[in-house]
C-alpha positions as CSV (number, residue, x, y, z in Angstrom):
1,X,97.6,113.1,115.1
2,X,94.5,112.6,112.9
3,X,94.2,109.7,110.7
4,X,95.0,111.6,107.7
5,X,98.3,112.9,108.5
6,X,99.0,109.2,109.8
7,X,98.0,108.1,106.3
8,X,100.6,110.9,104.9
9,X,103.3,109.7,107.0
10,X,102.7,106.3,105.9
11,X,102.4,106.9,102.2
12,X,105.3,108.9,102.4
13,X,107.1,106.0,104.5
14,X,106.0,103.4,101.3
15,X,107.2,105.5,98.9
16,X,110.6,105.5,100.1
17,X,110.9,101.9,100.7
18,X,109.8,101.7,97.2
19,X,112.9,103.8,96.5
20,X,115.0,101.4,98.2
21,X,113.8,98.1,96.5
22,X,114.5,99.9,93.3
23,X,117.8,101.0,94.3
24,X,118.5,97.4,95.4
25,X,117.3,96.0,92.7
26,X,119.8,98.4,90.5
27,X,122.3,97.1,92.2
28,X,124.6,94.5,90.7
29,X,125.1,92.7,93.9
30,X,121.5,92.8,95.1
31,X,120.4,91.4,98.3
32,X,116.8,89.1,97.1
33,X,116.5,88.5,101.1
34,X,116.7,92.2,101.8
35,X,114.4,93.0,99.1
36,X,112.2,90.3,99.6
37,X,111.4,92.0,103.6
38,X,111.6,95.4,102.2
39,X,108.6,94.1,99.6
40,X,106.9,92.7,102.6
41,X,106.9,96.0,105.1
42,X,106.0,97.6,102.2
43,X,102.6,95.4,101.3
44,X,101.9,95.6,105.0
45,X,101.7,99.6,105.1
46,X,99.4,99.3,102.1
47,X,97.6,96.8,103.7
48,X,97.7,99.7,106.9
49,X,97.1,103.1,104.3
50,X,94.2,100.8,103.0
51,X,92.7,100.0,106.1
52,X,92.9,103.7,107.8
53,X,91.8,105.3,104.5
54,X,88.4,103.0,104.5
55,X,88.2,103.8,108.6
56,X,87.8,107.6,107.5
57,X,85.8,107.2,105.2
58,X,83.0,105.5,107.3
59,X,83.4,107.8,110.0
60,X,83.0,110.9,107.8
């Protein structure tokens, strides 16, 4: 897999756990834990996209 379609597949993977945080947060009974470790995976495959995305950049 090159290191753009791993950058896909974790965009794609952030932008559904933003869909979840929102759903959560919609929700009248929201869980704050649950949401609180969804924000966190979330930061740390931006942190990931970020980190790749400069990789490839250097080497191309």
């Amino acid at each position: 897999m090159s290191t753009a379609d791993h950058v896909t597949q974790l965009t794609e993977k952030h932008h559904r756990i933003e869909e979840k945080i929102q759903n959560e947060l919609a929700s009248p009974s929201a869980d704050h834990v649950h949401i609180s470790e969804l924000k966190r995976e979330k930061l740390r495959l931006k942190e990931k996209i970020s980190m790749l995305s400069a990789e490839e950049k250097v080497t191309h």
